[in-house]
C-alpha positions as CSV (number, residue, x, y, z in Angstrom):
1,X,45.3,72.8,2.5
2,X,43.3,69.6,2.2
3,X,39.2,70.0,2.4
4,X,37.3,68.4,5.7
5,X,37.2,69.4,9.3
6,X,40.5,70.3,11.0
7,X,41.3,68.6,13.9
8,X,44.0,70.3,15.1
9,X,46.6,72.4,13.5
10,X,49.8,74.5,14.3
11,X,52.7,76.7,13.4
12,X,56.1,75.2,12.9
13,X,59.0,76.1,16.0
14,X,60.0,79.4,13.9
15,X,61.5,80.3,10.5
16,X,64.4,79.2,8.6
17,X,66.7,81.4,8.6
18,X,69.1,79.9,6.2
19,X,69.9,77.1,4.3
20,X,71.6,74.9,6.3
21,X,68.3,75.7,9.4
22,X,65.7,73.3,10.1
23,X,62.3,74.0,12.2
24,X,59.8,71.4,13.3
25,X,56.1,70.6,14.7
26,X,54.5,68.2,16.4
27,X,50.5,66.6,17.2
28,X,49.3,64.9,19.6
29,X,48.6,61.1,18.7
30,X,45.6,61.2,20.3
31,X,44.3,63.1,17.8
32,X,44.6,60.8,15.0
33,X,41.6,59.1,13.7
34,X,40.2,55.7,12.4
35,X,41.0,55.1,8.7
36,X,43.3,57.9,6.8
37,X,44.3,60.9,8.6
38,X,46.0,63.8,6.6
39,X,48.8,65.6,8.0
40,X,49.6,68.3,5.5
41,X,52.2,70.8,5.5
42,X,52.3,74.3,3.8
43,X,55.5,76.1,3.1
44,X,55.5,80.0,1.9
45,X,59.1,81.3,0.3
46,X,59.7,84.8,2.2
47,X,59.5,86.9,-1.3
48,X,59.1,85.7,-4.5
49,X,62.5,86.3,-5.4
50,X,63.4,83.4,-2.5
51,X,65.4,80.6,-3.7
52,X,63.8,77.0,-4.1
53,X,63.3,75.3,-0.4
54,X,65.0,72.1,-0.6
55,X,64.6,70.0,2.7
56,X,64.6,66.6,4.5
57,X,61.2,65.0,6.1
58,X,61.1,62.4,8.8
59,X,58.5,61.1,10.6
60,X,58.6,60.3,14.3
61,X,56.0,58.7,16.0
62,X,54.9,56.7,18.8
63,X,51.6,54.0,18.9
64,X,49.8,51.1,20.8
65,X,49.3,47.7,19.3
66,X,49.3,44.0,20.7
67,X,52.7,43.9,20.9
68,X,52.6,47.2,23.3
69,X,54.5,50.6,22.8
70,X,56.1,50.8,19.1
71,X,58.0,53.3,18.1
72,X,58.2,54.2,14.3
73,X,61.1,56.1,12.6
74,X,60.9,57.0,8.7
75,X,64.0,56.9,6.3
76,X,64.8,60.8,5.6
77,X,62.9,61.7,2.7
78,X,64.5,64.1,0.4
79,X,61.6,67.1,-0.9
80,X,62.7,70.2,-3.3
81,X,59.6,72.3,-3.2
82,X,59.3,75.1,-6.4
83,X,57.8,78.4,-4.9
84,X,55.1,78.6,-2.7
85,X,54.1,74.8,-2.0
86,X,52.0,72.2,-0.3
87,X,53.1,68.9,1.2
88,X,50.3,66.4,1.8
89,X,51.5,63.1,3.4
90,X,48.4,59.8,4.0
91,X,48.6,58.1,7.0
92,X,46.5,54.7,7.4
93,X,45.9,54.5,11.5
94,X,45.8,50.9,12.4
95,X,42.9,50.5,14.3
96,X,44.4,47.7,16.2
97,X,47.1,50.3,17.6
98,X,43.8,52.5,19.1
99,X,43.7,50.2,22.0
100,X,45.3,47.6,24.1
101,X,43.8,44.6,25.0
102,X,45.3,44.8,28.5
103,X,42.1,45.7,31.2
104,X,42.1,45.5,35.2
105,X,40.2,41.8,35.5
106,X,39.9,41.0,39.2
107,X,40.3,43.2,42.1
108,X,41.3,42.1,45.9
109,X,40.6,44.9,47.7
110,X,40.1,43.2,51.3
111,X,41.5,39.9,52.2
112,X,39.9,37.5,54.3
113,X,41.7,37.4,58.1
114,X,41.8,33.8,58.0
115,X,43.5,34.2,54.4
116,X,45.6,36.9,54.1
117,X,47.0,37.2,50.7
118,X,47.4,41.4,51.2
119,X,45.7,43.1,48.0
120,X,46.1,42.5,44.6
121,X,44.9,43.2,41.4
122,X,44.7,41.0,38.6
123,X,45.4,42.0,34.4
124,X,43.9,39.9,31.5
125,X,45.8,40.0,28.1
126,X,42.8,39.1,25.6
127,X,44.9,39.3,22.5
128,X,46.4,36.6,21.0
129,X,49.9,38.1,20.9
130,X,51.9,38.8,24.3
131,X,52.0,42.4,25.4
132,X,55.3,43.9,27.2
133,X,54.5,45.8,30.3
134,X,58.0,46.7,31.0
135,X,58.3,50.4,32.2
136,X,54.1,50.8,32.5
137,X,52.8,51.9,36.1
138,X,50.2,51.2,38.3
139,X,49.0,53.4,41.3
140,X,45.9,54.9,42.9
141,X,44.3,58.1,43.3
142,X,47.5,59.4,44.4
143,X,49.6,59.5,41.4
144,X,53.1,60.0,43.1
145,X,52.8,56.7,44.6
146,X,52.9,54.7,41.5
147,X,54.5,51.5,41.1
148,X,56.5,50.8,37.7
149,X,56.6,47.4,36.7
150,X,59.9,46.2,36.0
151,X,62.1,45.6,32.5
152,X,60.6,42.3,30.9
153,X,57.2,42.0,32.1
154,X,55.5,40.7,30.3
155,X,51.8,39.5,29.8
156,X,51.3,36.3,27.2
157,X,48.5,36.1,24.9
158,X,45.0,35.4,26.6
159,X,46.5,35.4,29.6
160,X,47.2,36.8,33.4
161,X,48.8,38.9,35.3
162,X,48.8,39.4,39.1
163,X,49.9,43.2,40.9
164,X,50.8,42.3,44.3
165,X,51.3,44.7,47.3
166,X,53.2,41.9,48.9
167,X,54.7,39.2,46.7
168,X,55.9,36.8,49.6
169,X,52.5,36.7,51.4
170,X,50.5,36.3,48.0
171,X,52.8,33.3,47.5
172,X,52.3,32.1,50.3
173,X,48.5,31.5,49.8
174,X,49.0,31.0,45.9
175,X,52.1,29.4,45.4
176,X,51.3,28.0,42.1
177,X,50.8,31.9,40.5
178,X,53.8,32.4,39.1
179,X,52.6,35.4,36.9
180,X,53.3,38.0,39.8
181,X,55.0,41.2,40.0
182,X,55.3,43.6,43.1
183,X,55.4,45.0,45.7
184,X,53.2,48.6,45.3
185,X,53.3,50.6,48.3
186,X,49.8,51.7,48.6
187,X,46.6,50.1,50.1
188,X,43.2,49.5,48.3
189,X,40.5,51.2,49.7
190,X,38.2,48.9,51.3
191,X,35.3,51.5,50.8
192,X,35.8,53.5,47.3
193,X,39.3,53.7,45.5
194,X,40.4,55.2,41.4
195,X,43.3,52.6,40.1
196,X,45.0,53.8,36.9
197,X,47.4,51.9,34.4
198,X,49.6,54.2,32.6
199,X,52.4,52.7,29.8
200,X,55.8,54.7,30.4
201,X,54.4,57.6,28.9
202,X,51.4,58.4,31.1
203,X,49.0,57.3,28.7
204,X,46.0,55.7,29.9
205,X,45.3,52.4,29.0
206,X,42.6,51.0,31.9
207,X,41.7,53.1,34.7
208,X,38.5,52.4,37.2
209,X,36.9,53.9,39.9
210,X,35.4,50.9,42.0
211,X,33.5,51.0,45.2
212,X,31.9,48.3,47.9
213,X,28.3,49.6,47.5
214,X,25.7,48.6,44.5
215,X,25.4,48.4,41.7
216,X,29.4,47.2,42.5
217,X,29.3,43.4,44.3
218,X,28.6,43.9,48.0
219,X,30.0,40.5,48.9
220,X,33.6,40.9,48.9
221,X,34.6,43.4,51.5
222,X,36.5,40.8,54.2
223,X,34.6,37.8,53.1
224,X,37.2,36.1,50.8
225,X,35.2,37.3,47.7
226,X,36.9,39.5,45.2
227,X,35.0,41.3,42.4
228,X,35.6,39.9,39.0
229,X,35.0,41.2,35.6
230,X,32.1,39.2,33.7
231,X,33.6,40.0,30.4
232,X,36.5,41.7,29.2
233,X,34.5,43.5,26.9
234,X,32.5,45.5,29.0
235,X,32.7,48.2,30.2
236,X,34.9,47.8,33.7
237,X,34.2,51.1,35.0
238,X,30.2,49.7,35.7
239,X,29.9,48.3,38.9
240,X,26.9,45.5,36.6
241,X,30.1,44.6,34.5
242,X,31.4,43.2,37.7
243,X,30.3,40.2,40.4
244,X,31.6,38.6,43.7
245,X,33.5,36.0,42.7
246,X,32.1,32.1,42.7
247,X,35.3,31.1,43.8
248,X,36.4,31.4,47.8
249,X,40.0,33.7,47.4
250,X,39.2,34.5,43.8
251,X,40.7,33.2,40.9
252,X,44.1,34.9,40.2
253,X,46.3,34.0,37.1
254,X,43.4,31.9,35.6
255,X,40.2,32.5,33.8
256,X,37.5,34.0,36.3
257,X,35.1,31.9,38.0
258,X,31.9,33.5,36.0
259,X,34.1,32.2,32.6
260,X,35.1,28.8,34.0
261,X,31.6,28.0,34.3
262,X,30.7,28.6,30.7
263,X,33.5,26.4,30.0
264,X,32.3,23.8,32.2
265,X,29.0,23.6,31.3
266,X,29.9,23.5,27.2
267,X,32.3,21.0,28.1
268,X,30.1,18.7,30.1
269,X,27.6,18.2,27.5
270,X,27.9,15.1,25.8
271,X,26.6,16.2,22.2
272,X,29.3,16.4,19.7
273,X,28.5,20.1,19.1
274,X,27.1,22.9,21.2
275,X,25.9,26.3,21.6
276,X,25.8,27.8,24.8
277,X,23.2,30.9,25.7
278,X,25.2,34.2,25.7
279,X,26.5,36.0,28.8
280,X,25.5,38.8,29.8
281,X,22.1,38.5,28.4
282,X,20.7,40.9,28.0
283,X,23.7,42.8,26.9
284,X,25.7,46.2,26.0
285,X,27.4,46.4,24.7
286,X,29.2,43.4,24.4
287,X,28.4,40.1,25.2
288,X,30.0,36.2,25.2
289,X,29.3,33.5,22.5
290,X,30.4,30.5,23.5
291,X,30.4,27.0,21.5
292,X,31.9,23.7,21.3
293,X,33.4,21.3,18.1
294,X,33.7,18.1,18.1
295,X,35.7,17.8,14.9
296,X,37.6,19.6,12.3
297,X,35.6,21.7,9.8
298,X,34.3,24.9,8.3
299,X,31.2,26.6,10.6
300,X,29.9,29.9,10.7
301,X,28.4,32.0,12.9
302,X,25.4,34.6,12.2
303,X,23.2,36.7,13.3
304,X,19.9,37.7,12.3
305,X,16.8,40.3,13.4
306,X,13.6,38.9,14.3
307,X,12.7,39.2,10.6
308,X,15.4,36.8,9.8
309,X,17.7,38.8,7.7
310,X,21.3,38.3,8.6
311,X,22.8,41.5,10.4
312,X,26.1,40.0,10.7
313,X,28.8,37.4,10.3
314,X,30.7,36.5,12.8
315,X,32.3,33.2,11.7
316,X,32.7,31.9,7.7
317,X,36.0,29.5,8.2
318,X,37.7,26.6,9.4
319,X,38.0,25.4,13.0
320,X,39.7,22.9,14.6
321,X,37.4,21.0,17.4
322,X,37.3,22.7,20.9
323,X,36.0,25.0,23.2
324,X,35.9,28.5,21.8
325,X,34.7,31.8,23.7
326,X,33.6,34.8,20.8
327,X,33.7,38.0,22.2
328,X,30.6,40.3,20.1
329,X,30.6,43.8,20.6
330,X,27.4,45.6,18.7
331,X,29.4,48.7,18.3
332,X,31.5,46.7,15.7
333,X,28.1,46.4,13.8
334,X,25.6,49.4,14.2
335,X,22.6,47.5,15.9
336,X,20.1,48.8,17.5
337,X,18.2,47.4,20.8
338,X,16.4,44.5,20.4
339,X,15.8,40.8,20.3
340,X,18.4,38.9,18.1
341,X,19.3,35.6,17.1
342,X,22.6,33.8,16.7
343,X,23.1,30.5,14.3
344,X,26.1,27.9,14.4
345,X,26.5,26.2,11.5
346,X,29.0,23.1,11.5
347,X,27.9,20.4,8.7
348,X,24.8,19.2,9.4
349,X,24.3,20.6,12.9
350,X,22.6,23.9,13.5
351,X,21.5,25.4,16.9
352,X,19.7,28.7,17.1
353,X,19.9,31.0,20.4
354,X,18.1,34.3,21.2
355,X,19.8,37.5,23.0
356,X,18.5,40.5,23.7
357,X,20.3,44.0,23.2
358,X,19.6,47.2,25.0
359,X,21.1,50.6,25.0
């Protein structure tokens, strides 16, 4: 068997016992690992008088990526082992398919009387491919009222999706959301309430425990408020990754109010290039890099320690002019606390900010 630490390992269903038999074994894919994972199979021969063991392998698995649940099935693979033998097959996990860029971004928990939209919950997609919902489920702490979200939902690159208890009075105060599924037949807790989303197989892929008292925002219980995620790299089960939301009613099936104002503000400035300050700052463990181009061209984007040296490059390539959001996430990097620096570099201009990292 192959050297390293075992993560998990188990007998096959039973023994063959003839020639035309088959036997099989399974492991979970949560077990699976970053990088190359070995899954290696030993087969003993009865007696050494035993016959060679000739026998097809398949591989049948299951895994996340941007484009939601895959499923992966292997052309039969013909083996002929001689004597007592060892199979070692090298799987590459894709990191990508670790996690899915689909997380609970905005939360009406408690309308306003005089606006009554009934609750809702909103999804951001922050991958730049579309992710297909069809057959996942939402629900609460009770399980066994889940909602499955129909065949062909889907959720398009950097973009929004609305869970609605009631569809027709949602519309009614939003008619211009038309990214909206429903109805669930549960309630949000207006004091403390667990929502899950599970893909068709029960796997977690967000799940949140939220409540109306601090650290969570205080200011949305009734008022017309809901609570907003300030980056959909934090951590979303922290009430600080979350605030009231700038916006009377909220913002559902666009960019959140706390977002929309970095935009605005890079976007009102009349220099050709910009660099906004990072939000949150301080940060961890991610944080939001936002800049502006005016025109076409290669930039970069760096950091450095306070001693100058360059802990990491963000950006080395070519960018068409715009507005452009750059999600950093230390963990992707090994830093430790402390005060950085981040440098844009686009032709001649060059604008330094400083951010501060704490664990």
């Amino acid at each position: 068997m192959p050297t390293g630490i075992i993560q998990y390992s188990t007998l096959a269903n039973g023994a063959v016992a003839d020639e035309n038999g088959y036997t099989k074994f399974s492991a979970l894919p949560s077990l699976l690992l970053n990088g190359i994972n070995t899954i290696a199979v030993e087969v003993h021969q009865a007696s050494a008088s035993s016959s060679d063991l000739g026998f097809d392998l398949k591989l049948i698995a299951t895994s996340m990526n941007s484009s939601g649940i895959q499923k992966y099935n292997t052309s039969d693979i013909s083996i002929v082992l001689k004597g007592d033998s060892k199979l070692t097959a090298y799987f590459d996990a894709d990191p990508v398919a670790k996690s899915i860029p689909v997380v609970i971004n905005e939360i009406n928990y408690k309308a306003a009387s005089d606006f009554d939209t009934e609750d809702w919950v909103e999804l951001s997609n922050s991958c730049n491919a579309a992710v297909d919902l069809s057959g996942w489920y939402f629900h609460d702490t009770d399980e066994s009222a889940k909602h499955i979200l129909p065949n062909n939902t889907i959720i398009g690159a950097n973009d929004y999706l609305v869970l609605c208890k009631d569809t027709t009075m949602f519309a009614a105060k939003f008619p211009k959301v038309k990214k909206r599924v429903g109805n669930f037949q549960f309630g949000l807790s207006s004091g403390s309430e667990k929502i899950s989303l599970k893909t068709q197989l029960g796997e977690v892929v967000d799940e949140i425990n939220f409540n109306s008292s601090a650290p969570w925002p205080v200011n949305s219980n009734g008022t017309g408020r809901t609570i907003e995620l300030t980056n959909a790299a934090l951590d979303n089960n922290k009430g600080e990754s979350w605030t009231d939301s700038k916006n009377l009613y909220g913002t559902p099936g666009i960019a959140n109010s706390t977002l929309t104002d970095i935009k605005k503000e890079i976007e009102e400035i009349p220099a050709s290039y910009f660099l906004s300050q990072n939000y949150p700052n301080p940060f961890n463990p991610s944080t939001i890099i936002s800049y502006k181009i005016s025109e076409a061209g290669r930039i970069s984007l760096k950091i450095y320690d306070v001693l100058g040296r360059e802990v990491a490059e963000l950006i080395n390539e070519y960018k068409q002019h715009g507005v452009y959001n750059l999600v950093f996430n230390m963990h992707n990097y090994g830093l430790s606390s402390g005060v950085y620096f981040y440098t844009l570099r686009a032709g001649e201009f060059v604008s330094s900010r400083k951010m501060v990292l704490i664990k």
